[in-house]
N, C-alpha and C positions, 0 to 999 in steps of 0.2 A: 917587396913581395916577390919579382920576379927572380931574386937572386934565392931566396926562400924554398919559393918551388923548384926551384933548379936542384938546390942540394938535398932537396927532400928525397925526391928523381931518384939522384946519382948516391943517396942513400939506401935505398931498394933495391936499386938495383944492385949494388954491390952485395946485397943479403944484408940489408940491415933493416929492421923495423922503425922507418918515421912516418911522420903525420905530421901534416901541417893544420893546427889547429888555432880556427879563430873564437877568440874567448866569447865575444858577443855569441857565436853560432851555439856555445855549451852555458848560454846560461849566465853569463856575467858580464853585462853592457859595461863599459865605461872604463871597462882594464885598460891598464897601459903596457908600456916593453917593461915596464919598469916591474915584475911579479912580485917580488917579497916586500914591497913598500909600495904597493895597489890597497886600496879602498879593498880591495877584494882578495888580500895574500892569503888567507886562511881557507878560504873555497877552493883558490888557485892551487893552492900546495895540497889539498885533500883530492878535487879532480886527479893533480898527478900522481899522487903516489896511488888511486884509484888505474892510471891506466898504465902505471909502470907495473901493478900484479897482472895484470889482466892479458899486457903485450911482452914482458921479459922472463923469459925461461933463466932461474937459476939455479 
């Protein structure tokens, strides 16, 4: 996790949009690292491409 925040950090502040987000905190206990073969891929993959319109200018 501490390696996580570090590059999330050194993300921003280079000018780039991250976020470190934990599934439980949006809604979905029990996810793993593992996202697209989670109990929960289909929420997981609608969250993201929910906060890839919402944070990416293209």
């Amino acid at each position: 996790m501490k390696a996580c925040k570090e590059f999330v950090a050194a993300a921003n502040k280079a000018g780039i949009k991250a976020e470190n987000v934990m599934l439980n905190d949006v809604g979905m206990p029990g996810a793993s690292h593992m996202l697209m073969q989670d109990k929960h891929s289909l929420r997981i993959g609608t969250w993201l491409a929910d906060w890839i319109d919402q944070n990416v200018k293209g």
